[in-house]
C-alpha positions as CSV (number, residue, x, y, z in Angstrom):
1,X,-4.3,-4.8,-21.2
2,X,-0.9,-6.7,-20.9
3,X,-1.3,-10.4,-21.7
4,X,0.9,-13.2,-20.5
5,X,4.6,-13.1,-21.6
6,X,5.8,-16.0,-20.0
7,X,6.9,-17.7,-23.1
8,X,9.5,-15.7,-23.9
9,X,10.8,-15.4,-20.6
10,X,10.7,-19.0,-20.4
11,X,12.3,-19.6,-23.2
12,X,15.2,-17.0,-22.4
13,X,15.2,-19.1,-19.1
14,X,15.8,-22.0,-20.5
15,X,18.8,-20.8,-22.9
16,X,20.3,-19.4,-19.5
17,X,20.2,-22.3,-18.0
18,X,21.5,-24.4,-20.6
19,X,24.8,-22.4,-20.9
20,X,25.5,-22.7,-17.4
21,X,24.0,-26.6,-16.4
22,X,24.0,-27.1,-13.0
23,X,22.3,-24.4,-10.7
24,X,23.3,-24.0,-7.0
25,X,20.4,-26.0,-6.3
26,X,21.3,-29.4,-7.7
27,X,18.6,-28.6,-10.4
28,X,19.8,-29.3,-14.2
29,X,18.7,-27.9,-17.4
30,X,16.0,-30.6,-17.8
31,X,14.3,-29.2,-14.8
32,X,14.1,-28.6,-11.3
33,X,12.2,-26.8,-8.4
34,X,11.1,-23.2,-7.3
35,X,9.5,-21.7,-4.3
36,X,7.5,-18.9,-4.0
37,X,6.4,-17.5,-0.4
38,X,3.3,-15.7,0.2
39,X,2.4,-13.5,3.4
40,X,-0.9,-14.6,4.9
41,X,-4.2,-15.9,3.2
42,X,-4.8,-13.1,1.2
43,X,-3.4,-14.6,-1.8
44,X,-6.3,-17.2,-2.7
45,X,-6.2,-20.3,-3.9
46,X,-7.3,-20.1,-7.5
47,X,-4.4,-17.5,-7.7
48,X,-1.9,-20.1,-6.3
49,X,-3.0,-23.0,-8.4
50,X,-2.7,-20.5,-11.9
51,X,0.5,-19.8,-10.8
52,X,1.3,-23.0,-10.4
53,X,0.1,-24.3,-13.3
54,X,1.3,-21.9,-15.7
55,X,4.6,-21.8,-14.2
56,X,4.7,-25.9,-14.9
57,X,3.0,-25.7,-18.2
58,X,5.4,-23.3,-19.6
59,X,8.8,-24.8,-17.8
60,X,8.8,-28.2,-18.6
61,X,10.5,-30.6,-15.8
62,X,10.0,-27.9,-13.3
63,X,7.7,-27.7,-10.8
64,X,6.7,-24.8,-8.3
65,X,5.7,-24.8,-5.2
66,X,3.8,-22.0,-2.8
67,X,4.2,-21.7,1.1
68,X,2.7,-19.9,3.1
69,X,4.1,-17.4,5.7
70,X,3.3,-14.7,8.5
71,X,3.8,-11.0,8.9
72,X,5.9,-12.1,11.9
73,X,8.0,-14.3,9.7
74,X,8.5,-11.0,8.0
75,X,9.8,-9.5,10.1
76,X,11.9,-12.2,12.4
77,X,12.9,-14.7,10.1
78,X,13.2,-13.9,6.8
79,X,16.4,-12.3,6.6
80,X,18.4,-15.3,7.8
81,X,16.1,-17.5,5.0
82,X,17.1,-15.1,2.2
83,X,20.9,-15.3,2.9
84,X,21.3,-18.9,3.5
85,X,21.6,-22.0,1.0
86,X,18.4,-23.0,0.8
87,X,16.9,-19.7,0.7
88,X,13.2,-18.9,-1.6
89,X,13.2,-18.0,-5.0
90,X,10.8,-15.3,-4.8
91,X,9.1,-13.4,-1.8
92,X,6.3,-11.3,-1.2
93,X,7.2,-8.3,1.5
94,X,5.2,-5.6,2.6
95,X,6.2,-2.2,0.8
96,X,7.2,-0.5,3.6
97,X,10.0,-3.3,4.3
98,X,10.5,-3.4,0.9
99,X,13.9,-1.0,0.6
100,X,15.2,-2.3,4.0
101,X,15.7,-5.9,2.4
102,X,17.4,-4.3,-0.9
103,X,19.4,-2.6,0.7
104,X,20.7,-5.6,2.7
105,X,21.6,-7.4,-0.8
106,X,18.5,-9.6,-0.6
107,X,16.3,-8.9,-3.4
108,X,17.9,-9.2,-7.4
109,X,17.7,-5.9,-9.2
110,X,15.1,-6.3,-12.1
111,X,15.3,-2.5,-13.5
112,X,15.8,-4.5,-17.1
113,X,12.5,-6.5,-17.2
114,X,10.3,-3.4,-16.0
115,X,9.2,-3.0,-19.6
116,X,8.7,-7.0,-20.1
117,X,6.7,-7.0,-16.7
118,X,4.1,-4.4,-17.4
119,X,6.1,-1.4,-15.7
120,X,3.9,1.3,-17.0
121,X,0.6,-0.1,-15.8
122,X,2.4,-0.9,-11.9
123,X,0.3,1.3,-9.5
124,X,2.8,4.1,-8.4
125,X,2.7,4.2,-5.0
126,X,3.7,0.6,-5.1
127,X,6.5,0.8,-7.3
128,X,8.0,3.4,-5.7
129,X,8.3,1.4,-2.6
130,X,9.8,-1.1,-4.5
131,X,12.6,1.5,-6.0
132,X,15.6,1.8,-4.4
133,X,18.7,3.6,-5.1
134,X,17.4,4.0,-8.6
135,X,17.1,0.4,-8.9
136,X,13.6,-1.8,-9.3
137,X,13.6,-4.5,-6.9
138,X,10.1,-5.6,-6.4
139,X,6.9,-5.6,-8.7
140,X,3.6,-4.8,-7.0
141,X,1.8,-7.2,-5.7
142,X,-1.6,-6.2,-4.3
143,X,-2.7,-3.0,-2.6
144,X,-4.7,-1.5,0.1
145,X,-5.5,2.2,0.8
146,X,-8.0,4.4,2.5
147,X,-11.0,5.6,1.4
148,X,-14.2,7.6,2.6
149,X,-16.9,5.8,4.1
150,X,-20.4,7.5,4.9
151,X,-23.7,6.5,5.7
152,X,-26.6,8.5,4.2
153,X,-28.9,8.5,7.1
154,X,-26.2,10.7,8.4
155,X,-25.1,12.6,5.6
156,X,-28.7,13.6,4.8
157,X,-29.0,16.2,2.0
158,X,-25.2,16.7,1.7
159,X,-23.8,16.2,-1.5
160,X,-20.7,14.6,-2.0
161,X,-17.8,16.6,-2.5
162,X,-16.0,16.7,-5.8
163,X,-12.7,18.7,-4.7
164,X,-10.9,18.5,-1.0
165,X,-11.7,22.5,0.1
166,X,-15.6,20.8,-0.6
167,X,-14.9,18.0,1.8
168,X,-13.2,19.9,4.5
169,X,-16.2,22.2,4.2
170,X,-18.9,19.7,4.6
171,X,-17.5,18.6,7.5
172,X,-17.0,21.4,9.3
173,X,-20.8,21.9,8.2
174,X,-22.0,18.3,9.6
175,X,-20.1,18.9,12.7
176,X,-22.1,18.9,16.3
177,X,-21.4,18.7,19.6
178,X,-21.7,15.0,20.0
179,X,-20.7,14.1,16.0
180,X,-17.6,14.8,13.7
181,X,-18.0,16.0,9.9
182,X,-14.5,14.5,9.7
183,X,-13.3,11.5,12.1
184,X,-9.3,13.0,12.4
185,X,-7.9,11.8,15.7
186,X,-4.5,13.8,16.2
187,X,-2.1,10.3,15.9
188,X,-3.4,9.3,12.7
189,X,-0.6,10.3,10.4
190,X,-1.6,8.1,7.4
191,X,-4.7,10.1,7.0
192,X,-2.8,13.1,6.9
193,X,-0.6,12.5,4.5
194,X,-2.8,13.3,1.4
195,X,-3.3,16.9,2.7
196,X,0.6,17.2,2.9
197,X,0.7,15.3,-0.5
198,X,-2.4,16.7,-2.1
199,X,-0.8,20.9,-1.7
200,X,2.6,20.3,-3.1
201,X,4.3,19.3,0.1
202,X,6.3,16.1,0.5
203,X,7.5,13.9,3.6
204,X,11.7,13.8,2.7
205,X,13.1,13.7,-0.9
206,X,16.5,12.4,-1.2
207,X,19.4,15.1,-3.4
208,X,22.5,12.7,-3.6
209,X,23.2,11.5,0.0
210,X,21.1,13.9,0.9
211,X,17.8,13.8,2.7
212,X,15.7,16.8,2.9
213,X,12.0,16.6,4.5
214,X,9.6,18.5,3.6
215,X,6.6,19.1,5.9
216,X,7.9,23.1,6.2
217,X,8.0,23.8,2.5
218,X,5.7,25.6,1.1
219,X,2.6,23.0,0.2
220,X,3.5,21.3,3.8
221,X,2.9,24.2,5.0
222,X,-0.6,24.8,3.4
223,X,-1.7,21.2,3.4
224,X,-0.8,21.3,7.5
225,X,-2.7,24.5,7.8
226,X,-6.3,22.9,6.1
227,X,-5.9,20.0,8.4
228,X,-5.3,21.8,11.2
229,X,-8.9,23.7,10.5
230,X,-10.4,19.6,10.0
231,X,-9.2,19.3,13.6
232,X,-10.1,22.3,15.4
233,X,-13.4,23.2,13.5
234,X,-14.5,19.6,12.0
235,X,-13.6,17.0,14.1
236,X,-14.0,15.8,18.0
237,X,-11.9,13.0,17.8
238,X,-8.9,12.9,20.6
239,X,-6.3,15.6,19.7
240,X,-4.5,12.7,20.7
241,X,-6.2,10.0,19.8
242,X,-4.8,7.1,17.4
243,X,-7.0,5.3,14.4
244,X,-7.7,2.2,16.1
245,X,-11.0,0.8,15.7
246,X,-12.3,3.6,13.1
247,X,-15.6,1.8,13.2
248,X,-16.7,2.3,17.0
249,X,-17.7,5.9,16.3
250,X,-18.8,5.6,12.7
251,X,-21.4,2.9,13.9
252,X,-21.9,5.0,17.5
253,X,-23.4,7.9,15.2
254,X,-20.1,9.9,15.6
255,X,-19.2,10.6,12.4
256,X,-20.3,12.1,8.9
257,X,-17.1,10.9,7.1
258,X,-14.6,8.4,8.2
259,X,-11.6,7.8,6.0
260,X,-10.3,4.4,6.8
261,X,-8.7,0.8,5.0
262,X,-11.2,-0.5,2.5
263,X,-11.2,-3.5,4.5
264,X,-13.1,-1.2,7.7
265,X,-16.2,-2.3,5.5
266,X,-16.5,-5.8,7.0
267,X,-16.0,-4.2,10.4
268,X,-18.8,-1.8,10.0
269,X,-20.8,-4.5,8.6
270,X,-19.9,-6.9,10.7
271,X,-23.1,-9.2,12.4
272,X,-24.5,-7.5,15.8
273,X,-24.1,-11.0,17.2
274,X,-20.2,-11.2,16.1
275,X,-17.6,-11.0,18.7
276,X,-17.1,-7.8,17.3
277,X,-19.8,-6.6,15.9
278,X,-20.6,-3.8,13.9
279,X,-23.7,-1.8,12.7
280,X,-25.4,-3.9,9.6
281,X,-28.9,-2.2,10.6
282,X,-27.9,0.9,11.1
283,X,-25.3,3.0,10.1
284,X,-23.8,-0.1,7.5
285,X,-26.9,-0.1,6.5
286,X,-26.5,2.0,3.4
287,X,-22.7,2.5,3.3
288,X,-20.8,4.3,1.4
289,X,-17.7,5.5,-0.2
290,X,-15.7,7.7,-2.2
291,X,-11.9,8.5,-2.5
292,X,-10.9,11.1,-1.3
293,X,-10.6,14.3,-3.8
294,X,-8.1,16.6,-4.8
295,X,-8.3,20.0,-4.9
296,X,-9.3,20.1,-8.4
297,X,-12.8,18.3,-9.3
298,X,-12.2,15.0,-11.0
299,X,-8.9,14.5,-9.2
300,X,-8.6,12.3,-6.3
301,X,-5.9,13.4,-3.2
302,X,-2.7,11.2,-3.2
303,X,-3.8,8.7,-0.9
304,X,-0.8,6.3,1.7
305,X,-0.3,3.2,-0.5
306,X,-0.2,0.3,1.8
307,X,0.0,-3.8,-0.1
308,X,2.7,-5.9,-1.1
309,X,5.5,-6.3,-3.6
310,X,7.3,-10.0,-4.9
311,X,10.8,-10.1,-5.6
312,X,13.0,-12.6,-6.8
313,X,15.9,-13.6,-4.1
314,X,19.3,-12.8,-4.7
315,X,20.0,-16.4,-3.6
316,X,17.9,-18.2,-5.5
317,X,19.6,-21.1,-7.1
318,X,17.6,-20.7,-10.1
319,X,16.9,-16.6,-10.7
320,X,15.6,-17.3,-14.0
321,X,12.6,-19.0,-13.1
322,X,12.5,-17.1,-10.2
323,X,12.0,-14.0,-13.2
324,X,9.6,-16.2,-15.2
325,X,6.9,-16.9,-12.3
326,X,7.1,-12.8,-11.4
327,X,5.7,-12.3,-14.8
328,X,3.3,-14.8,-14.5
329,X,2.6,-12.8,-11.2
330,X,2.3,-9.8,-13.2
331,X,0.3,-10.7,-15.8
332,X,-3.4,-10.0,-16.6
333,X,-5.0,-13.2,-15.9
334,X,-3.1,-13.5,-12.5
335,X,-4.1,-9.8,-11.7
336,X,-7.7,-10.2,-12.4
337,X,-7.8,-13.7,-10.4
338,X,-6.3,-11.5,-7.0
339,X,-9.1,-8.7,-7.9
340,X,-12.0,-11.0,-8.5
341,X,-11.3,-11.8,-4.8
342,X,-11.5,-8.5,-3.6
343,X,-7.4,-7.0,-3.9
344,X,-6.8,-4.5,-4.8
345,X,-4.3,-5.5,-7.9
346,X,-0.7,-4.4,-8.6
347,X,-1.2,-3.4,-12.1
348,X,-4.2,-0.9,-13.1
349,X,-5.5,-2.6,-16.0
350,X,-6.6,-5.4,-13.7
351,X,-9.0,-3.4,-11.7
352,X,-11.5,-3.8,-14.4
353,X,-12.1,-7.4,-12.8
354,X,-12.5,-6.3,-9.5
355,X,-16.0,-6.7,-8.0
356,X,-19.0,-4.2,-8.9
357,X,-19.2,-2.3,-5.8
358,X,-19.2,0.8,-4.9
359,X,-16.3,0.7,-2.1
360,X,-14.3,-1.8,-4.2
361,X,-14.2,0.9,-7.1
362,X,-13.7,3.8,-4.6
363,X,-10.1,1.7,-3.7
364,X,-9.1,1.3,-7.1
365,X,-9.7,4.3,-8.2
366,X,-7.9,6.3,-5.1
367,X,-4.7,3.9,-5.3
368,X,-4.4,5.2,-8.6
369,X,-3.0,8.5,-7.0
370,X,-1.2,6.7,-4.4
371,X,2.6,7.3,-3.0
372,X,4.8,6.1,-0.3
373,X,6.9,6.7,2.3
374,X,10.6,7.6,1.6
375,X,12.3,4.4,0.2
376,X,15.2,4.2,3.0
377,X,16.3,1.5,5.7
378,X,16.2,4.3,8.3
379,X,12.6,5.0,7.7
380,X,11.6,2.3,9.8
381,X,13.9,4.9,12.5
382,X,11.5,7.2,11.8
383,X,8.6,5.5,12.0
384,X,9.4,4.2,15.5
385,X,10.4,7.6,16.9
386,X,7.0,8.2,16.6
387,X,7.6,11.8,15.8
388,X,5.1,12.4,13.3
389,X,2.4,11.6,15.4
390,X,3.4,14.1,18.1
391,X,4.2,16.8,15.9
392,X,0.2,15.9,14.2
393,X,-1.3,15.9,18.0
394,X,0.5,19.3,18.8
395,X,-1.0,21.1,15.4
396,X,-4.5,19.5,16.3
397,X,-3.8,20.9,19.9
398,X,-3.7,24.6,18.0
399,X,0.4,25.1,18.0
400,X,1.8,26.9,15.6
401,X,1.8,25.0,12.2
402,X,5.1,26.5,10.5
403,X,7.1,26.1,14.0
404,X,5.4,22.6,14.3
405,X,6.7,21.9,11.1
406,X,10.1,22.9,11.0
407,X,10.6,21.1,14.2
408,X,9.3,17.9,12.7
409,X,11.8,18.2,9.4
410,X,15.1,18.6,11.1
411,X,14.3,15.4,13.7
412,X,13.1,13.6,10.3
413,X,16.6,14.6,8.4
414,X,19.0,13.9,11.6
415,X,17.6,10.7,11.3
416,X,17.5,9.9,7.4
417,X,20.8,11.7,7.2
418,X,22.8,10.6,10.5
């Protein structure tokens, strides 16, 4: 497990700054002041205060200080923050956004401390998101990703399954009328993925300038195929149905396995006298989870990575710093402090800490085989064409998979590639 090297990266700091004196920032080599965003409350406290703390202890005259932000800030104001004067020193962004702000010039490159940072314990699916054009931008921050929740009174005498041919199986087997083996509503493209993922296929891989997607190759085509048997033959979700609210029908009775967030837990548990309530005497009762598995036993399916990554500004007055609280960010005792609360953490090792439950584990374990979607600005083109999801409600409508397929690739490339 990677300890703390802030030390060194402080004292590097501190050399760098005192060859070059004054930072944009008015701050000297005796000291000054960083700022570190965070998205939300999700970060908790104890993790703020360590990273404050450390960050001071180890940067003597300096002093760091964490605000708090929204996903809307995200999204509407952060831009203009990072490219004026007085802009943060380091950032957390969603992954998906992660590439779109690179590519602007936003983020710093950091490809050279990946090895100082704890590169080869990041969670994959993370890091990826945070490589762009062959360049690191981001480390991984926290992570959330989808699991399979069951409920025993349902599942009965039904083992679990150990490969993903097992699982569609079973719940094609636990399907009724009135009930789904497998809750797969047509629009639900994140849960789709791993069968794409999990068979050799891929969403767009980039050759040079070059986008090519990847739904019609070969593994696309089988993984398409094996979910479009979950739909017809396992499921009675909508064909055109979205994955809002995954817990109405898991708590209704409707469903033997439900692959949703991690966090769907606390709405399936939720108290029958909350404004939403769930099913704590029921169906939550005895809930459950696994991730998802491969097609081999003892593999798990590659799973939609969703979480945050932190990245140093590219206008930060003071980017060394800025570099020395990301690997306090990074580091073990950090890590562990995000998972005792329940995140998922960026870095493997840290999982160890997280709490001893079953769907806390399940997480871990299925982020571990986690990926991304293509790290490009025009994804979010994609993604707002909504073409995915119609090309997934026509396959669970019964059309042609391969034709389906091929469709869905060339409206994916004339966008990556126009």
């Amino acid at each position: 497990m990677r300890k703390l090297g802030i030390v060194a990266l402080g004292a590097a700091a501190a050399l760098t700054l005192a060859g070059c004196g004054t930072g944009g920032g008015g701050e000297s080599a005796d000291g000054g002041e960083i700022t570190v965003w965070v998205v939300g409350t999700d970060t908790p406290d104890d993790a703020r205060t360590y990273l404050k703390d450390t960050f001071e202890a180890e940067n003597e005259g300096w002093t760091l200080t964490v605000e708090e932000k929204t996903w809307a800030d995200v999204s509407d104001t952060y831009a203009a923050a990072l490219q004026s004067n007085d802009s943060p020193d380091v950032v957390e962004v969603g992954n998906t956004q992660t590439a779109s702000f690179a590519d602007q010039g936003l983020f710093l490159p950091i490809t050279d401390l990946r090895d100082d940072l704890g590169g080869d314990d990041f969670l994959p699916g993370l890091e990826e998101s945070a490589t762009y054009d062959g360049e690191l931008y981001a480390v991984p921050y926290y992570a959330g990703g989808r699991i399979v929740f069951y409920s025993q009174q349902v599942l009965g005498d039904t083992p679990l399954p150990t490969t993903l041919d097992e699982y569609v199986a079973a719940g094609k087997a636990l399907k009724t009328d009135t009930r789904s083996g497998i809750w797969a509503p047509g629009r639900d493209w994140y849960n789709a993925l791993p069968y794409v993922w999990a068979h050799g296929g891929f969403i767009a891989e980039q050759d040079g300038d070059e986008w090519t997607a990847g739904f019609s190759s070969e593994g696309g085509i089988e993984g398409l195929t094996q979910l479009q048997d979950v739909y017809l033959t396992a499921s009675i979700a909508a064909k055109d149905g979205d994955e809002t609210d995954p817990q109405v029908p898991f708590c209704a009775g409707e469903t033997a396995f439900l692959s949703a967030p991690a966090w769907v837990q606390w709405s399936i548990t939720a108290p029958a006298d909350a404004e939403a309530p769930g099913c704590p005497d029921t169906f939550g009762s005895d809930l459950g989870a696994f991730p998802l598995p491969g097609l081999e036993a003892g593999e798990t399916a590659p799973i939609f990575a969703g979480g945050s990554n932190m990245a140093v500004a590219t206008k930060s007055a003071n980017p060394e710093q800025a570099k020395a609280a990301l690997a306090i960010i990074t580091s073990s005792e950090y890590q562990e402090i995000m998972a005792e609360n329940g995140l998922t953490p960026g870095i493997i090792s840290a999982a160890a800490a997280l709490p001893d439950t079953e769907i806390a584990k399940a997480q871990a374990t299925a982020l571990e085989n986690s990926k991304v979607t293509p790290t490009t600005p025009k994804w979010a083109e994609v993604e707002a064409a909504q073409i995915i999801q119609e090309a997934l409600v026509k396959i669970a409508q019964g059309g042609d998979v391969a034709t389906i397929a091929a469709e869905l690739d060339a409206q994916i490339e004339e966008i990556l590639n126009g």
